[in-house]
MARROFI-694661 format. One record per residue (C-alpha): x, y, z; residue number from 0. Coordinates in steps of 0.05 Angstrom, whole numbers, plus 5000, padded with zeros to 4 digits. Example, Ala and Ser with C-alpha at 12.3 -4.5 7.8 and 13.67 -1.06 7.14 Angstrom:
# MARROFI-694661
<pt u="5246" v="4910" w="5156" num="0"/>
<pt u="5273" v="4979" w="5143" num="1"/>
# end
This chain:
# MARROFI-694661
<pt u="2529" v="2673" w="9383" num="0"/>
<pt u="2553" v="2647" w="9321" num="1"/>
<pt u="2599" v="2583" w="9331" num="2"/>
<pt u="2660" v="2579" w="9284" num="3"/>
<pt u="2683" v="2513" w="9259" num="4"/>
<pt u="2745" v="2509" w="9219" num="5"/>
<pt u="2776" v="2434" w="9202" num="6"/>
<pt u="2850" v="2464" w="9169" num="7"/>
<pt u="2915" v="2430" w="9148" num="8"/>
<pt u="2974" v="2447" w="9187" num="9"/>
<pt u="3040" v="2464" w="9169" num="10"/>
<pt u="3060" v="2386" w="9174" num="11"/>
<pt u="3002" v="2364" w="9134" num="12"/>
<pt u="2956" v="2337" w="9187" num="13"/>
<pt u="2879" v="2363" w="9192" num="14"/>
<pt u="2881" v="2407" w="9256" num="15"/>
<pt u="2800" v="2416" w="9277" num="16"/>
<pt u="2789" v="2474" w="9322" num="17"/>
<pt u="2722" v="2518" w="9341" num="18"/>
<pt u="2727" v="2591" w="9363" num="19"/>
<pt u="2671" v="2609" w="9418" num="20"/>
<pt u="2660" v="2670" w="9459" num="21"/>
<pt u="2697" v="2654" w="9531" num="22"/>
<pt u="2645" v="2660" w="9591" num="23"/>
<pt u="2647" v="2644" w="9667" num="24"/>
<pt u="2654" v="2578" w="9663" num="25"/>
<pt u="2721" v="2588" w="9619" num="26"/>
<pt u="2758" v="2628" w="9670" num="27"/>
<pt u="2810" v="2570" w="9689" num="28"/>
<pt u="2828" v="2552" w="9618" num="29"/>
<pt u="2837" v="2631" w="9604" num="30"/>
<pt u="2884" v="2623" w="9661" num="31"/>
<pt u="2927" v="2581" w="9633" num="32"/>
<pt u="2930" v="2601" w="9564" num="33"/>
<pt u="2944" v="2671" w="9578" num="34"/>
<pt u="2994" v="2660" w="9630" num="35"/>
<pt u="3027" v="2617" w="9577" num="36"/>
<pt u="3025" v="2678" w="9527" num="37"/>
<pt u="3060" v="2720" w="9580" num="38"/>
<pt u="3112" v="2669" w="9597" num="39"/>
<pt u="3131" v="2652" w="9525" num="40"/>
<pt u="3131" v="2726" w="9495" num="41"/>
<pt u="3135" v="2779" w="9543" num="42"/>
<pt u="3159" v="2824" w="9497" num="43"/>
<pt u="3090" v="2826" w="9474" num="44"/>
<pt u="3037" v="2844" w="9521" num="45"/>
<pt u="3041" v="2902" w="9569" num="46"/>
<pt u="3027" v="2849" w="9637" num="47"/>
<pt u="3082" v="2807" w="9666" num="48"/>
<pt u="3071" v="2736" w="9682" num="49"/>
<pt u="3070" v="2751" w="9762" num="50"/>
<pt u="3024" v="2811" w="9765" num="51"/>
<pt u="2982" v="2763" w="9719" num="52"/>
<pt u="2988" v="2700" w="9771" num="53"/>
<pt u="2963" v="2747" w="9824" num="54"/>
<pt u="2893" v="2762" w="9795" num="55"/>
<pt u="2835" v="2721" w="9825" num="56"/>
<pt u="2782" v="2686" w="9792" num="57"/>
<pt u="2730" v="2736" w="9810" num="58"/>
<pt u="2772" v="2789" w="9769" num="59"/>
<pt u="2780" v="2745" w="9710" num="60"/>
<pt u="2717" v="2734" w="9712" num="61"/>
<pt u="2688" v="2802" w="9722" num="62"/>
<pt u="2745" v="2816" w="9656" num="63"/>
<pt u="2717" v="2752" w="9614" num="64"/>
<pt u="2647" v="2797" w="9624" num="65"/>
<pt u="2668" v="2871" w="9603" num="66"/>
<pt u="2704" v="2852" w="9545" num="67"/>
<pt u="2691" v="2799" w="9493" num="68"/>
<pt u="2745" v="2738" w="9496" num="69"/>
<pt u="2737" v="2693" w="9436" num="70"/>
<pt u="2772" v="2625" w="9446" num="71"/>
<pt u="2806" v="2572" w="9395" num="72"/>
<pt u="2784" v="2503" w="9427" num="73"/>
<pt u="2820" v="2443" w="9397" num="74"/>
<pt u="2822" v="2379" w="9420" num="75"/>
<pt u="2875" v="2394" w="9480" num="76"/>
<pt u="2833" v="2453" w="9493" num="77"/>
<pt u="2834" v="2521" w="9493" num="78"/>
<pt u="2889" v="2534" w="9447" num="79"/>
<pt u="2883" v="2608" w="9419" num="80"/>
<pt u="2851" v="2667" w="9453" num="81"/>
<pt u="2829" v="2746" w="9425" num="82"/>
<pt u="2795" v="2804" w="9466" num="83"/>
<pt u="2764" v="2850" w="9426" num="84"/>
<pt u="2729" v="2912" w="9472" num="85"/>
<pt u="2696" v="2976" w="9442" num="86"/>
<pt u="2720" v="3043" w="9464" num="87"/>
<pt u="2671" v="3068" w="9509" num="88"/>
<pt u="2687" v="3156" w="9508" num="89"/>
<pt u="2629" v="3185" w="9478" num="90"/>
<pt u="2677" v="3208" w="9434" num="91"/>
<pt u="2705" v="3142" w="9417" num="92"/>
<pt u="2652" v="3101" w="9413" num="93"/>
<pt u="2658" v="3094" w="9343" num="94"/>
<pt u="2727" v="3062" w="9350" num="95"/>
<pt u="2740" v="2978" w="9376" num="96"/>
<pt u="2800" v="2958" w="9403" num="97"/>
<pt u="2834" v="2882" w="9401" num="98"/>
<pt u="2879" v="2852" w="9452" num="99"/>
<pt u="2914" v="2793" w="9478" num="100"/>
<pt u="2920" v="2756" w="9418" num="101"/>
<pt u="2951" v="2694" w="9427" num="102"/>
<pt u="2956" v="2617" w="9386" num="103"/>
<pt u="2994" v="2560" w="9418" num="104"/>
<pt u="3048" v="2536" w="9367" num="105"/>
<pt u="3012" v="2468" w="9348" num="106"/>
<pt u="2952" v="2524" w="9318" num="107"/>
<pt u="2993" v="2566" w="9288" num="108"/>
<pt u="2993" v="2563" w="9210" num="109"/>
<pt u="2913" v="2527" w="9218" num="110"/>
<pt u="2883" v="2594" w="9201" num="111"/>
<pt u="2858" v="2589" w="9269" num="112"/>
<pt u="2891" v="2666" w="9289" num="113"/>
<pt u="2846" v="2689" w="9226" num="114"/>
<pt u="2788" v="2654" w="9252" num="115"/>
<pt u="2798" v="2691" w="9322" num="116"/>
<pt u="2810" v="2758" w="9287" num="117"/>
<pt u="2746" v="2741" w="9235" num="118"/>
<pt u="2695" v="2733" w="9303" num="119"/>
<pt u="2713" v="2788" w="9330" num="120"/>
<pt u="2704" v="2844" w="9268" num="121"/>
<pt u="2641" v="2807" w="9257" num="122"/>
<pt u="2623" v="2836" w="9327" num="123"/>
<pt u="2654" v="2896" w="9311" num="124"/>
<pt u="2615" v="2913" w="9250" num="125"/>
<pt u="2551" v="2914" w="9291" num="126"/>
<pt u="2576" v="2967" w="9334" num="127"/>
<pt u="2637" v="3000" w="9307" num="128"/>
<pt u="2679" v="3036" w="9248" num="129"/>
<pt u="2739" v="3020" w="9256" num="130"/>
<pt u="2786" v="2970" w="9299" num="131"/>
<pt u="2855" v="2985" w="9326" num="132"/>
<pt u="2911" v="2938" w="9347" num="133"/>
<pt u="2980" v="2956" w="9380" num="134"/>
<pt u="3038" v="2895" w="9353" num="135"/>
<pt u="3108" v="2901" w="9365" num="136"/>
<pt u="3146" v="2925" w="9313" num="137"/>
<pt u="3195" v="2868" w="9315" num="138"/>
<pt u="3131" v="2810" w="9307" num="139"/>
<pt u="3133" v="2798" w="9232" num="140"/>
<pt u="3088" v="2739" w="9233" num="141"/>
<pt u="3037" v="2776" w="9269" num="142"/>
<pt u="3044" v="2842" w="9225" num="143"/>
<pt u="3023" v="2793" w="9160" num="144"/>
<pt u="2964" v="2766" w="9191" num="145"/>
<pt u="2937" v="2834" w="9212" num="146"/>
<pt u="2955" v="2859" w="9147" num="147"/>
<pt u="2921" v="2803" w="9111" num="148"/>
<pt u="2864" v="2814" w="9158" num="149"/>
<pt u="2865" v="2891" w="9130" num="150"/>
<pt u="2891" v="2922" w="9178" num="151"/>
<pt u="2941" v="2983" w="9154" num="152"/>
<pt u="3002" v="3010" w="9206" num="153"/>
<pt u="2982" v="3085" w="9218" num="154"/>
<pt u="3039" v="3093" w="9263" num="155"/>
<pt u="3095" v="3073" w="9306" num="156"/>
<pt u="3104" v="3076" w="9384" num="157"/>
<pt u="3186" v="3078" w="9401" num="158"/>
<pt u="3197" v="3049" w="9464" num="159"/>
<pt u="3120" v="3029" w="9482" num="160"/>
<pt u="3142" v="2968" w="9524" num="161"/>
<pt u="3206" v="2964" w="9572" num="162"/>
<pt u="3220" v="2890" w="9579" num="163"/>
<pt u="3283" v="2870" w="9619" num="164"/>
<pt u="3317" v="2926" w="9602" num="165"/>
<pt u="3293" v="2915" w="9531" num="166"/>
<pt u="3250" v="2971" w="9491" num="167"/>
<pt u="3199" v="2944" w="9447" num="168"/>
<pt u="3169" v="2992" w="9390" num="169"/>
<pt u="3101" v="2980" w="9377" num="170"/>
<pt u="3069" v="2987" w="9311" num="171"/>
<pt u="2992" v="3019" w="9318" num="172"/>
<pt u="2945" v="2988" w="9259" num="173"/>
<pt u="2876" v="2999" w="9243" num="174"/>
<pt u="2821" v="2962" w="9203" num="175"/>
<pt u="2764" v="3006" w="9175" num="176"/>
<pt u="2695" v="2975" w="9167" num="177"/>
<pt u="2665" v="3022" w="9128" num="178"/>
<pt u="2708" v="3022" w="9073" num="179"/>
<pt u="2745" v="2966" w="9038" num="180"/>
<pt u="2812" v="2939" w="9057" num="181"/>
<pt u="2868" v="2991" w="9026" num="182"/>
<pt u="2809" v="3038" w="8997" num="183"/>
<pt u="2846" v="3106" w="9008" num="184"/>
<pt u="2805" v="3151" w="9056" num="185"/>
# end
């Protein structure tokens, strides 16, 4: 497993050093916390609510940490950024990879560190995989310019994908192909 190492300048001109690692076992109670922080701060972004979240044991986030691959962003308060990236497993499908659960605390974002999550996992991906998809809510313009930088291209558009509150949340679908160049037309 190849160990990322990134030493970037943040947004207020301070060196920010993080390393991005494949999450395991013994990363299940930082996962915890970092992802019931992404569901707390921006529910209008992941399909889980904060409670049904808090009511999942170890031994499932566990058993989840080993069927999918979690990369983490560790920085010197900890795990501060986390990306699942799973492969579609149809034997029909299998040709497709799938990433969820991005998240980057505030005090990463602008580090690079969300393209250094994003960057471990299609390096997975190309081993095993054609293309990647990614659901991001239509309203999440930050996020839509990473993925796009990343090159990933919107193929479509969800209406009403997520109810939140009484809130609809569109969701734009995106893809990345890895046998082709980023914006090479098909």
């Amino acid at each position: 497993m190849r160990l990322y190492q990134r030493e970037r300048h943040a947004r207020k001109h301070r060196a920010v050093s993080y390393a991005i690692r494949r999450l395991g076992d013994a990363d299940v109670a930082a996962y915890r916390k970092i992802r019931f922080e992404a569901l707390s701060r921006h529910p209008e972004a992941y399909a889980s609510s904060p409670e049904s979240f808090a009511q999942r044991s170890d031994g499932e986030l566990a058993a989840l940490l080993g069927r999918m691959s979690f990369y983490g962003a560790f920085a010197e308060a900890g795990l501060g950024g986390i990306l699942a990236y799973a492969r579609a497993d149809g034997e029909r499908e299998r040709h497709r990879g799938w990433i969820y659960q991005v998240y980057v605390q505030p005090a990463l974002r602008g580090t690079g560190c969300a393209m250094g999550l994003l960057e471990a996992a299609l390096d997975e991906a190309r081993g095993e995989v054609l293309q990647v998809h990614l659901g991001v809510g239509a309203h999440n313009r930050p996020a839509i310019r990473l993925y796009e930088r990343a090159g990933f291209e919107i193929y479509g558009t969800e209406p009403r994908s997520l109810n939140v509150n009484g809130r609809y949340v569109d969701e734009h679908l995106m893809v990345r192909f890895l046998d082709k160049a980023p914006g090479e037309v098909q």
